[in-house]
Every structure is written in structure tokens, then in C-alpha cells.
Phi, psi and omega in degrees: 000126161260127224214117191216158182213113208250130184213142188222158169037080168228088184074242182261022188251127171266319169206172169174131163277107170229160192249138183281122200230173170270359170232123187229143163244123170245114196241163186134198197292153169280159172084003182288337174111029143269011172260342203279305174322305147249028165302293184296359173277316167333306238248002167294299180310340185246189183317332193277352164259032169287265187040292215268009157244044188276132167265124173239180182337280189330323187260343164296343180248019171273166185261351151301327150276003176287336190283336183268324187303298176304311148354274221278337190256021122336299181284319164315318179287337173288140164341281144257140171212148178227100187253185193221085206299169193243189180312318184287339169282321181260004150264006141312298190297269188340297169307307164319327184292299171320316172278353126315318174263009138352275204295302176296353135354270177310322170288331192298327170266359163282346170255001169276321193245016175050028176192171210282110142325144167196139187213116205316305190191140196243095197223170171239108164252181198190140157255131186267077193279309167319155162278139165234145190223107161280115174260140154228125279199102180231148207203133196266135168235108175288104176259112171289131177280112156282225158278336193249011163081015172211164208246161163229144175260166235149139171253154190185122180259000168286139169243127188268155150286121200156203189221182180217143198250157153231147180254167180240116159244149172271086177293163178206131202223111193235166185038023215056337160252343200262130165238172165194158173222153183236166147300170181230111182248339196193192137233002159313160188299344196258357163289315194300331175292326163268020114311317163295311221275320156290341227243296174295340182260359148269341168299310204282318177271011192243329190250347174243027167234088193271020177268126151294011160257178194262185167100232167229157182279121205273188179166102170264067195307162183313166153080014223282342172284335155346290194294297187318306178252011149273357200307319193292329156339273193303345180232035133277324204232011154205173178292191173279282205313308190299340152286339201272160155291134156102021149279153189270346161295284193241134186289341187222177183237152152277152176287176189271323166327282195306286192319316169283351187275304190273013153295289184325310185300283194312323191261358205276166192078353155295287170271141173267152160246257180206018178272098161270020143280335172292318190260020159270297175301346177276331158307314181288331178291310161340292172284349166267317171243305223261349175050018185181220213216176164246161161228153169234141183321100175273074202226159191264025144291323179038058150298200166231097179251193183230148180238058160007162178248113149082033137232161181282326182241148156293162153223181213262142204305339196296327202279359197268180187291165169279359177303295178295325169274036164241343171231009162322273196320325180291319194291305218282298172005271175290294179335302166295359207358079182329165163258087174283122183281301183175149198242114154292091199222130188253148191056054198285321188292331188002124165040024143308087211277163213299328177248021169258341144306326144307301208289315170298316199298335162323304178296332135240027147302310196300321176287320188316306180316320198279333169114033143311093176275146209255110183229130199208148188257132171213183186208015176256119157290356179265002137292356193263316162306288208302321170293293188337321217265345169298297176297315191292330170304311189296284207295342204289134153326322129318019216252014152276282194319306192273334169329299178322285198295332194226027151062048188246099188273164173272014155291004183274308203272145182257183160260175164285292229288341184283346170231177191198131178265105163238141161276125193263115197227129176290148214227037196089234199243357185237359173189137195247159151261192176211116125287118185292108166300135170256124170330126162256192160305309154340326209099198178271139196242098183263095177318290179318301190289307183309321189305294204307316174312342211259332201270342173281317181299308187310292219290322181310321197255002141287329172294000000 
């Protein structure tokens, strides 16, 4: 399945195709529009994109959409039905889909970056090679009358006093496994819009959200010590509304990316959950970068302290290294095993040294493995190598041979078709471009890092 979200005059990126894989890298020059970039990616996965399926006048009086409203409430009026949409039926819907986020672009990205926006061209493509399956679903419910005049529903083959109702839920069934359902309530014009309007909000989550886990889309921003040790400041001492546009507190915003992250920050660790690949990588980080444990505080401070390996008392997060308060949020995550959609994370090496950047990077090939998908902004070439070295172990003739000797199981290794690399090179002072890199035998060849190496050697070696 190929899935692509085609973006065009969005800051400085004048255009890009990128296809959605589970692991995507964005490299290149600084200040070029890759942090702009996976913001707006972010914001698929979250509340703000019912938005870009907002029906508004226009598209309610086009006659595509009268043609998909009739379809669906066609299929709704048979009994049952378990169908397969067909081509003609999923590029209609697709084009509908497109002319919504057409008119909703610009608001959608004015509520991701918290201020007023404007973005050239949005667009969603898809091939349906996958199966898409409209079910509609019908179910006899026995209503008992009691005594007091009210009823309980029920299935039930004894006979009572009452009636039996049937309900219509409508499925819409994707990637072969993933399903959702609505009730079927009604046929007013105002059910019939929320039909389409699921039906489109499936669509949209079938080409830009390719994770197989339930949860939330995670966003780990640049500065992440920053944050870490300010946190109880900043959300002590202002609201969520205080972030927002049009407020009167603060002069500049944080993005809806950021506001979530620092939500994110305040609660984890009240409920733990139950993924225990997640609290194997929190072991695992333990032993490799933090060499000791975060703990969090059960106080109504909700602090951070750090616990050395193989000492007894903690201390307060100001005094640990910058290691540990940059990858505190990634460690608590999995320690606590978040319920993760997909993980956003900009800059994983920040202030690493070289094989502890392996050791993240690990950390997250192993979730893309977990079926995380993994979107990440970087400048390190030795995460970039670590991938490389990766894809090339899966391919090699040796690749028992080389697991063995250099301690690699296959939650470490990728294919090629799971990632995808673009590179960002700056056009002057107002746009940049972006090219999508292809795997050689090397693996991928990041112009940007190399170039800057060969110009740093001529010079060593005229000196």
C-alpha cells in the first residue's frame, strides 16, 4: 500500500511528496522546515484533524458529495450487507476527501502552530490494493417493559413482555485488521452527514496513520532538558488557555505539539500500563545511557529525581547530567509503557555522546518494530549509519554470522520499504528543497552530512 501526503508553499518547503513508512528521517540543513514539517505530521494523528473532514456549505451543495451521502445511506437502507468498496466508489470518497481538506488546510494548520497560517497545497494520495470493507450490521435487541414503565434492553430468546427492536451499526474495515463502527440512527440530513463524515475520517487515517497500536501520537520536541526542568514552573504557574492564541498572559505560544508533550510530561506515570516491550526498552535504556533509574516523585509537585547505579539516595534532576534530563521523557515513556500511537521525536541525539546514540537509536528501530511508527528530525550521522547498518545486516549473506558477533536480535533490523529518508537543503534565505533519498548498497547517502565531512578533511590535509 502507498500512502503519500503531497505538501506544497508550507514556510519554506516549496513542495514535497512523502510517503508514509514507519520509520521516516528528516535531515538536512538547519532552519530548512523540518521541525515545521513534522509538526504538521503530528497533527494528523491528533484531535485537530477532525478539521480537515469539516463539511462545510460548499461541499454539502457539491454534487459529490450528494453522490457519496446516497451511496452510503443505499447501502445502509439492505438488510446487511459486507462489501468491498470498489475503485469508483474509493476515488470518489478520496476526491471528497481532498476537496475537505482543500477549504480546511489553512485552519487545520493554524491550530497545530497556534497562530494564523497558511499552507499552499494539502493534499492525500492512496492506492487501494488493500482491501476497504463497508459492513453494515444488523442486531434484534429484546426491550422488556417493566413495571415502572421503562425498558431493559437485551438479547434474549425467552418470551417476554416487550418488543424487539433491530439496530444497524455501519463498520468501515481497513488494512485488513483495523475496524471502527458508528450506530446507524437515522437517515436526517444530520446522520446522513455523519456518515460520510466517518467513512472520510477513515479514509484520512487509513493514508496518513500507518501504526497498529491504540494510544496517542507521543512528540518529543528539541530542548527536551529545558522543559524537563522547568516543567513544574510552567504548568504551575499558568493555564493550557494561556498557550492558546488570543490570550493576554503570554506574548508568544507554544504549538499544540509542545502543549501536548507538556501535558504529557505532568501525568506519566499515573497509570502504568501493559505493554512489556515497552518496559524491556526502559531496561534497556537503564543499562546503556542513564546508568541508573528517573524516578518520579509521589507528591503533588509531581518532580523527577535521578537515582545512580549503585548508589542510595537520589537527587534532584538539576544536579544529573544533561544526558539524563534529554532522554528522561523517552525513558519515563517506556518505563511506565505509555500507550503509544506513534512517536515523534526531534533531535534523539541531543547532547550524546556517539555510542549512546546508538543505544537511542536502537531504542527506536526496536519500537518501529513494535509497530510504532517512529518520525524523527536529526543531524547525526552516526543514527543515520546505525540504520544504514542495520538494513545492510537484514540483506547480508552473513547475517546469522554477523547477529551473533555484534549481539543483534530482529527487533534491531530493518527492510528498506519500512524507511524513508528526506533530505532538506536550503534555497536561500526563503525556501528550501527536499529530496527523498533511495537505499544504495550502503544503505542511505546523506549528501548533507558527507559533503560537510570531505570539506573538513581537504582542509586537514592541506594543513
Amino acid at each position: 500500500m502507498r500512502r503519500r501526503v503531497i505538501i506544497e508553499n508550507f514556510g519554506k518547503i516549496e513542495h514535497v511528496e512523502l510517503e508514509m513508512k514507519p520509520m521516516m528521517m528528516f535531515v538536512g540543513d538547519n532552519n530548512s522546515g523540518k521541525s515545521y514539517l513534522m509538526n504538521l505530521l503530528w497533527g494528523f494523528s491528533s484531535e485537530s484533524s477532525a478539521l480537515l473532514t469539516h463539511l462545510t456549505e460548499n461541499i454539502l451543495s457539491s454534487d459529490l458529495y450528494k453522490e457519496c451521502e446516497q451511496y452510503l445511506i443505499g447501502k445502509i437502507a439492505e438488510a446487511e450487507i459486507e462489501e468491498i468498496l470498489s475503485a469508483e466508489w474509493f476515488e470518489k470518497f478520496l476526491k471528497l476527501l481532498n476537496l475537505c481538506v482543500e477549504q480546511n488546510k489553512d485552519r487545520f494548520v493554524s491550530e497545530i502552530f497556534n497562530k494564523e497560517m497558511h499552507i499552499g497545497k494539502l493534499k492525500l494520495d492512496m492506492e487501494d490494493e488493500e482491501k476497504i470493507e463497508i459492513i453494515v450490521e444488523s442486531t434484534s435487541i429484546f426491550c422488556e417493559v417493566t413495571n415502572r414503565g421503562r425498558t431493559n434492553r437485551g438479547r434474549t430468546n425467552r418470551e417476554k413482555q416487550g418488543y424487539v427492536i433491530t439496530e444497524k451499526t455501519m463498520w468501515i474495515r481497513l488494512f485488513k485488521y483495523y475496524q471502527m463502527g458508528m450506530q446507524i440512527e437515522g437517515k436526517d440530513a444530520l446522520q446522513r452527514r455523519k456518515y460520510v463524515k466517518f467513512v472520510l475520517n477513515m479514509l484520512l487515517k487509513y493514508c496518513t496513520d500507518i501504526s497498529v497500536q491504540e494510544g496517542d501520537p507521543v512528540f518529543l520536541p528539541s530542548s527536551r532538558t529545558g522543559f524537563v526542568l522547568s516543567k513544574n514552573l510552567i504548568i504551575n504557574h499558568m493555564y493550557e488557555n494561556s498557550f492558546n492564541r488570543g490570550s493576554d498572559l503570554v506574548p508568544s505560544y507554544f504549538t499544540k505539539p509542545v502543549i501536548s508533550f507538556l501535558k504529557l510530561l505532568n501525568s506519566v506515570g499515573e497509570i502504568e500500563g501493559k505493554n512489556q516491550e515497552l518496559c524491556k526498552l526502559a531496561e534497556f535504556i537503564e543499562r546503556s545511557v542513564l546508568h541508573g533509574q528517573v524516578e518520579r516523585q509521589d507528591t503533588t509537585a509531581r518532580a523527577f529525581l535521578y537515582k545512580p547505579e549503585n548508589i542510595d539516595d537520589s537527587i534532584q534532576m538539576y544536579l544529573a547530567s544533561a544526558v539524563v534530563t534529554e532522554i528522561t521523557p523517552l525513558y519515563l515513556l517506556c518505563k511506565y509503557q505509555h500507550m503509544i500511537s506513534q512517536m515523534f521525536i526531534e533531535e534523539p541525539e541531543m547532547c550524546l555522546h556517539p555510542q549512546l546514540q546508538t543505544a537511542v537509536a536502537k531504542v527506536l528501530v526496536r519500537m518501529c518494530n513494535m509497530g510504532i511508527p517512529v518520525i524523527m528530525t536529526t543531524h547525526s550521522d552516526i543514527i543515520i549509519q546505525h540504520i544504514n547498518n542495520m538494513l545492510r545486516v537484514n540483506n547480508s549473506d552473513k547475517k546469522q554470522e554477523l547477529m551473533e558477533k555484534f549481539q543483534i536480535e530482529e527487533q534491531d533490523l530493518l527492510k528498506e520499504d519500512q524507511v524513508g529518508v528526506y533530505q532538506f537543503t536550503c534555497r536561500g534565505e526563503e525556501s528550501s528543497g527536499i529530496e527523498e533519498l533511495r537505499a544504495g548498497t550502503m544503505g542511505f547517502e546523506t549528501t548533507t552530512f558527507s559533503n560537510a565531512f570531505e570539506e573538513m578533511l581537504e582542509l586537514t590535509y592541506d594543513i
